[in-house]
C-alpha positions as CSV (number, residue, x, y, z in Angstrom):
1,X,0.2,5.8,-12.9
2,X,2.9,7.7,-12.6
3,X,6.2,7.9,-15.4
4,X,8.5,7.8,-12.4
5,X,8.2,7.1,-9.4
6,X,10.8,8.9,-6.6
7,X,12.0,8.2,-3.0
8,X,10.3,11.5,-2.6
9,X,6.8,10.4,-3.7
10,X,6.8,7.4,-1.6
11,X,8.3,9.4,1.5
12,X,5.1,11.0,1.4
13,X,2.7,8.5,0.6
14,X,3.6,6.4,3.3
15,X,2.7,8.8,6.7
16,X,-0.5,9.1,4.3
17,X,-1.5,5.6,3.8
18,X,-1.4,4.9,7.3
19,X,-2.8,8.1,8.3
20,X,-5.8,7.1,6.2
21,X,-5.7,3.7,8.2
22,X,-5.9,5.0,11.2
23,X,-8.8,7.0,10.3
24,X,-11.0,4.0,9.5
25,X,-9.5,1.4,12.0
26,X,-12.0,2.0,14.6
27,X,-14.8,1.3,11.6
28,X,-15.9,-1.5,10.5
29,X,-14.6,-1.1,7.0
30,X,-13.0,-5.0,6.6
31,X,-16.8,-5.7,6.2
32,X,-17.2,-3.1,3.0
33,X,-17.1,-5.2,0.2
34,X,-15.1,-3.8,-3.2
35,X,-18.7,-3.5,-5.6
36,X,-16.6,-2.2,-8.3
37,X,-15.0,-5.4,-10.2
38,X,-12.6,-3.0,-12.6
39,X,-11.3,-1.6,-8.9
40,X,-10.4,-4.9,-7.8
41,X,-8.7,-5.9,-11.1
42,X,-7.0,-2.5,-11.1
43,X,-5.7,-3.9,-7.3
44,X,-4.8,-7.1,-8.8
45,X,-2.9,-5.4,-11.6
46,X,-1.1,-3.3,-9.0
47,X,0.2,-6.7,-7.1
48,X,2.1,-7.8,-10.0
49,X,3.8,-4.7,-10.8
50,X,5.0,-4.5,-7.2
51,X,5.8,-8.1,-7.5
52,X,8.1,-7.8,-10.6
53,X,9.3,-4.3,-9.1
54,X,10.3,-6.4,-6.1
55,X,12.7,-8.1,-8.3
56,X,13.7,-5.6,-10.5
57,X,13.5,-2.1,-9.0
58,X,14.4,-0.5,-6.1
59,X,11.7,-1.3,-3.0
60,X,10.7,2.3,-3.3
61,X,9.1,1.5,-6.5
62,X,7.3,-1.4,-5.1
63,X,5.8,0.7,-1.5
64,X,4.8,2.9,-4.3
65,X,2.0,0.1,-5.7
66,X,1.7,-1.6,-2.2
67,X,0.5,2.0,-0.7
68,X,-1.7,2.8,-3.7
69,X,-3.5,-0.7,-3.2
70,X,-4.2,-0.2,0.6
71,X,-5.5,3.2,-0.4
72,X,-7.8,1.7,-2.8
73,X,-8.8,-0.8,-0.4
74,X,-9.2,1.7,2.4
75,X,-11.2,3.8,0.0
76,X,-13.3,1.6,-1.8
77,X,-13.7,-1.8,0.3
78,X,-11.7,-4.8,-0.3
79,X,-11.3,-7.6,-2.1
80,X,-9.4,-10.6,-2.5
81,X,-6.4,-8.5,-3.3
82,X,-6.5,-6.9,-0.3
83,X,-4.8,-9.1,2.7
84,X,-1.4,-9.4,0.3
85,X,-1.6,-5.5,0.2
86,X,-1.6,-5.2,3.4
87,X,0.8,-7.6,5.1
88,X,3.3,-5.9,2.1
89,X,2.7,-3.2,3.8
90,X,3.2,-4.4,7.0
91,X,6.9,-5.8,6.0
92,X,7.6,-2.2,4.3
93,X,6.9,-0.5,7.5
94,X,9.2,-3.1,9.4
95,X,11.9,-2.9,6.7
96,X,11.6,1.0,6.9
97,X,11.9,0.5,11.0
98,X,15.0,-1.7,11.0
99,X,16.8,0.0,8.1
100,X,16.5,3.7,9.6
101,X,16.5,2.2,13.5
102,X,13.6,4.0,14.4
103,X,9.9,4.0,14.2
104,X,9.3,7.6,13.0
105,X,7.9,6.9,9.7
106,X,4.8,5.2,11.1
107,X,4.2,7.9,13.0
């Protein structure tokens, strides 16, 4: 984890995340079980901080945890952590849309 966390980081992290999506869509890879339990507590950990950082911290802070969850998910299999990961991800992307008035940054 990171000391900071910048607009900069997440800028780039985004494109990647859903780049990394879009490589396993067409695969099956809903069906890959997490095996590792620390992984999925590590995802569960992740949640909260984004959850407080939704309240305290700028929303950069919390795509930062939301995109490092769906890459561990995308990575690694899911888990019950993984559905909140993604539809926060999901209203990122549709906050990033509306906000900039565009849909370049899921492309």
């Amino acid at each position: 984890m990171p000391e900071t966390v910048t607009m900069a980081m997440v800028g780039g992290m985004l494109p990647e995340t859903l780049s990394m999506y879009s490589e396993v869509y067409g695969d099956d890879w809903l069906a890959k079980k997490m095996e590792d339990s620390s992984l999925c507590n590590i995802l569960e950990f992740y949640s909260a901080i984004a959850t407080a950082a939704y309240f305290c911290k700028p929303p950069h802070v919390v795509a930062y945890f939301v995109c490092k969850m769906v890459q561990m998910s995308l990575r690694n299999g899911v888990c019950q952590h993984t559905p909140l990961a993604l539809m926060q991800l999901s209203s990122i992307i549709s906050s990033s849309i509306s906000a900039s008035g565009n849909a370049a940054i899921v492309q």
